[in-house]
N, C-alpha and C positions, 0 to 999 in steps of 0.2 A: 175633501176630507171625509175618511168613515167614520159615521156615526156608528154607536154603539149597536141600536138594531140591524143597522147595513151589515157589521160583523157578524151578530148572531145569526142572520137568515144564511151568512157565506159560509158558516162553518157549519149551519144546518145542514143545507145543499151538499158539503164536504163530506157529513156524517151520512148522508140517506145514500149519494153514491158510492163509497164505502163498504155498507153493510149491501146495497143490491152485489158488489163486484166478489167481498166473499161469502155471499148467498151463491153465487152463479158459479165459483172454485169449485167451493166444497160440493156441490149438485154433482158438477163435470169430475171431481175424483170418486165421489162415490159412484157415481155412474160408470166410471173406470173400472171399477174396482170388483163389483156386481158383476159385469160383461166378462172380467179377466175370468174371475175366480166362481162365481156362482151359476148365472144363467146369462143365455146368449139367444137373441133371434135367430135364426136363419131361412131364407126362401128357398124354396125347391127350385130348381133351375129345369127339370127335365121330369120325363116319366118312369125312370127306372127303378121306383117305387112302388107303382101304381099297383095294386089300386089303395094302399094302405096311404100311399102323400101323391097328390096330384101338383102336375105343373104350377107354381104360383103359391101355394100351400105357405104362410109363414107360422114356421115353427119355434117352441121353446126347447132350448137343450139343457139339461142339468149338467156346469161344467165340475161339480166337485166331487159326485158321487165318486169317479172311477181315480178321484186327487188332482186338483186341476193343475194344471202344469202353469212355472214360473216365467212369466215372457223370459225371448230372446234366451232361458236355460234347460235344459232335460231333466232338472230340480222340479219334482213332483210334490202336492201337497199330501197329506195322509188322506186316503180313500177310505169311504163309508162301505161300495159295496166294490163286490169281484164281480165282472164281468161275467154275461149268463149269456149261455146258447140261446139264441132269439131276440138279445136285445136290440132295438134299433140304435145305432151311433152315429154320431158325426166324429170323421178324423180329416188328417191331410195327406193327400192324395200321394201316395208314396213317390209317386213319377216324376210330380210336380208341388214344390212345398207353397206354392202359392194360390193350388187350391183343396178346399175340401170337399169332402164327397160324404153321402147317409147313402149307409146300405143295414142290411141288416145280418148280424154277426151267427155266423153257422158253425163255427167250429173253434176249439180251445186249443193252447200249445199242448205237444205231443199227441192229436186225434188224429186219425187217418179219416180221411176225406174220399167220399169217390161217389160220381154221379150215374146213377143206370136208371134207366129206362123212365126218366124223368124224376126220380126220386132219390133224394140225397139220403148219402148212409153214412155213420160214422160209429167208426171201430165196429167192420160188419154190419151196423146193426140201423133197418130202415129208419129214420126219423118220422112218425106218424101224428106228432101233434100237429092241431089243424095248421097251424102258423107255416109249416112244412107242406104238411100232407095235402092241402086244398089246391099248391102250384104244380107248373110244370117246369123244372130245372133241363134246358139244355146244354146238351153235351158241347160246349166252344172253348176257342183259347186252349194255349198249353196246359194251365192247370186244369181245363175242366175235359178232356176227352177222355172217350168210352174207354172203361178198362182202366183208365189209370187212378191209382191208388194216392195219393196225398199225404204227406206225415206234416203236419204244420209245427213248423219251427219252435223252441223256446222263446216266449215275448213278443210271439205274435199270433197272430188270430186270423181266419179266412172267413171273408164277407161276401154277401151273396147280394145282387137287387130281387124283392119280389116281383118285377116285371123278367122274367126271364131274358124273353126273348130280344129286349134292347137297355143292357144294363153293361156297363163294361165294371167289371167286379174284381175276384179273386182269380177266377177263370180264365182270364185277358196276364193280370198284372203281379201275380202269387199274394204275398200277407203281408197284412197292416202292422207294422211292432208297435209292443205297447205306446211306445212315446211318441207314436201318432195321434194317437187317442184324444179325443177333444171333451166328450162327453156323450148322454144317454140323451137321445130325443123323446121327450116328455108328452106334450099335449102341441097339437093343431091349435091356434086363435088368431087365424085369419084366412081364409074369408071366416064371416060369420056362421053361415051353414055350415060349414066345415067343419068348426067347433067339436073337439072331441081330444082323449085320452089316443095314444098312439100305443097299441099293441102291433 
């Protein structure tokens, strides 16, 4: 037979597991919810970055600035900023929707794109801030040979890696449309040394 305290310690135990099980919910949907709509990790898988994110590198991406899109829809949230020649982004990989790829965004819809003598121009005109001007852009891939002009689509964007020489990019696989777009990568915080602002 239970005693009166045998009951209150049972319904104790009942109440403290309870409150741990929706402590650990609400954690798991806001964590949900952060990752969908706000910020996300991501590791660099490769050097196609380099030297701006190396191999390993985890990163934070801002998923709302550009309006974070609604799982499983092409229902977009309202976006804070428009997307800027030179931001770095994460999207998905237009070839393959199961993965995504950071590169760093060179050209807007309606630019004309064209790569000479290692230096990208658009709408004629050299691009010389350093974020440009310090690489060397090879001429590869359909989109990116000598001579050829680029007009970049309505809603989409042409993305470049700053490792030139081993990047499969815009060059390889033509443009990102917008409801690719995942977000702006933010700041480096991991490794330690690493630590930094991503321009």
């Amino acid at each position: 037979m239970n005693t009166p305290e045998k009951t209150i310690k049972y319904a104790d135990k009942k109440g403290i597991i309870r409150e741990w099980v929706e402590s650990i919910l609400i954690a798991f949907i806001l964590a949900m919810v952060i990752r969908t709509f706000v910020v996300q990790a991501f590791k660099i898988p490769t050097g196609s970055m380099r030297p701006t994110l190396l191999e390993g590198d985890i990163i934070l991406v801002n998923k709302f600035i550009y309006g974070a899109k609604v799982p499983f829809t092409d229902i977009r949230l309202p976006k804070i900023s428009d997307l800027k020649r030179g931001d770095v982004i994460v999207f998905i990989y237009p070839e393959n929707p199961k993965k995504d790829f950071i590169k760093r965004l060179i050209a807007l819809p309606g630019d004309i794109v064209e790569i000479k003598n290692g230096t990208i121009f658009i709408n004629n005109q050299p691009q010389l801030d350093p974020m440009f001007s310090q690489r060397f852009y090879y001429n590869r891939g359909d989109f990116g040979e000598e001579g050829k002009r680029i007009i970049v689509p309505a809603d989409s964007f042409f993305v470049l890696g700053d490792n030139s020489s081993s990047s499969q990019d815009s060059r390889y696989w033509g443009f990102v449309p917008y409801k690719n777009i995942l977000g702006k990568a933010l700041v480096i915080y991991w490794p330690p040394q690493r630590i930094r602002i991503i321009k």
